[in-house]
Phi, psi and omega in degrees: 000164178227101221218317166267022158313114208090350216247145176246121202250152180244128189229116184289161195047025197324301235274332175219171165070229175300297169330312201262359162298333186269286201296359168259345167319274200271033091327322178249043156201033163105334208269147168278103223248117166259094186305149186207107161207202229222299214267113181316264181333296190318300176303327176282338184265322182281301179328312224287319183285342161315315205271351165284341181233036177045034168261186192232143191182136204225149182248136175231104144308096204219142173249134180277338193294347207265038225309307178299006185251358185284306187292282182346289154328291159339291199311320214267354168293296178275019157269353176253350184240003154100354193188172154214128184244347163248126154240118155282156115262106158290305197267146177215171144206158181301305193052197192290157187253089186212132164327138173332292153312007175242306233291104176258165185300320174289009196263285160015273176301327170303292220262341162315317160259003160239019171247030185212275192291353178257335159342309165310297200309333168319269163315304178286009164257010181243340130313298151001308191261002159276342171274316170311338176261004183055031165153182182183173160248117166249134186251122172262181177223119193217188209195152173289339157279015145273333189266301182232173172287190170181170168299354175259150149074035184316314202261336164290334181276336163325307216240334181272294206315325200278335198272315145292001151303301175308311175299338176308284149337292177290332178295334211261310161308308165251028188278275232272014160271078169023311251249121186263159189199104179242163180207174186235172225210034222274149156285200164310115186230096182320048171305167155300301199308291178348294158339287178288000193255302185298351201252358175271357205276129133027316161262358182087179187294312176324291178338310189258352180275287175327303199322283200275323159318318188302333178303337188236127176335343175238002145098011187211147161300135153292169182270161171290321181309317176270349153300335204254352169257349158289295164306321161327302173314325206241339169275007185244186180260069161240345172245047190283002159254001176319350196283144194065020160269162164253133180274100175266130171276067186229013179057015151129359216280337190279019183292311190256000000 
């Protein structure tokens, strides 16, 4: 299919893991694809195998936390590929997992600035060149711990809850510039991070897999593969009436 056909896409966090399942996805569905992450070697490994399996993609070494290195990029993704009409925001991190009363500012301040600021920062250099092409798509990453608690992770449910408020906000702002503003939900997902996280647990990677599948209504953890085919959905125009929504890719957990 050619479903991003034309289309030049910006995907934060690019370079591994999820990122780079996306950014080889829409590649290989016409978009002309800019990895953008922190990790050089990775990012240079994800451009290059998109451009060995003939799609086209160029690497930005970029901290989305960074505003000025955020304009600075931006601008140069859309001097080299001429537009710029997809934005993912991708990139994240977790940070510490401590209840609110342990949580000191710098713990804070981690996951705030790149699951918050750079998501803003993202978006507001990337807009210009999305009115300038007369619309675009933005996909935020936003977590089912936007949506409900848990015993975890405080300052991630902090920064995903902020992020849906934002996909809201904008969508609401910039609809009558065409530029749609969507976000995905994801439940428990088998990244290498997840992976490497889970295999640590007492029972091993099986062990955390039963675990956390029991949590969800269709009894299994997801793939990176069905996020990342969900995102695909709302940047491409098969969601051209779509907007301010949250998806959840979560196998049912936010249901119950």
């Amino acid at each position: 299919m050619n479903r991003l056909g034309g289309k030049v896409a910006v995907i934060t966090g690019g370079a591994a893991g999820m990122g780079r399942i996306q950014s080889e996805l829409y590649a290989s569905e016409g978009a002309q694809v800019a990895v953008v992450d922190v990790n050089e070697q990775e990012g240079r490994a994800t451009a290059d195998a998109i451009r060995a399996s003939g799609g086209v993609a160029n690497y930005w070494k970029l901290d989305v936390s960074d505003e000025s290195e955020v304009e600075i990029v931006v601008s140069d993704i859309a001097k080299r590929f001429g537009a710029i009409n997809v934005l993912v925001n991708n990139a994240g991190v977790t940070g510490a997992d401590k209840p609110t009363h342990e949580i000191d500012e710098r713990d804070l301040d981690l996951v705030l600035s790149v699951d918050v600021k750079g998501v803003f920062f993202m978006t507001k250099h990337c807009i210009p060149y999305f009115k300038q092409a007369g619309g675009g798509a933005i996909v935020n990453f936003a977590s089912i711990y936007g949506l409900v608690g848990s015993q975890e992770l405080t300052p991630y449910h902090a920064a995903k809850g902020a992020v849906v408020a934002l996909t809201k906000q904008d969508a609401v702002t910039y609809g009558p510039s065409n530029i749609r503003v969507n976000a995905v939900a994801p439940g428990t997902i088998l990244t290498p991070l997840v992976k490497e996280l889970g295999s640590r647990g007492p029972d091993g990677l099986d062990g955390y897999t039963k675990l956390m599948g029991a949590k969800h209504p269709l009894g299994r953890v997801g793939t990176p593969e069905e996020v990342a085919a969900a995102t695909l959905f709302l940047a491409s125009e098969e969601a051209s009436f779509i907007t301010g929504a949250v998806l959840p890719v979560d196998g049912g957990y936010t249901a119950q």
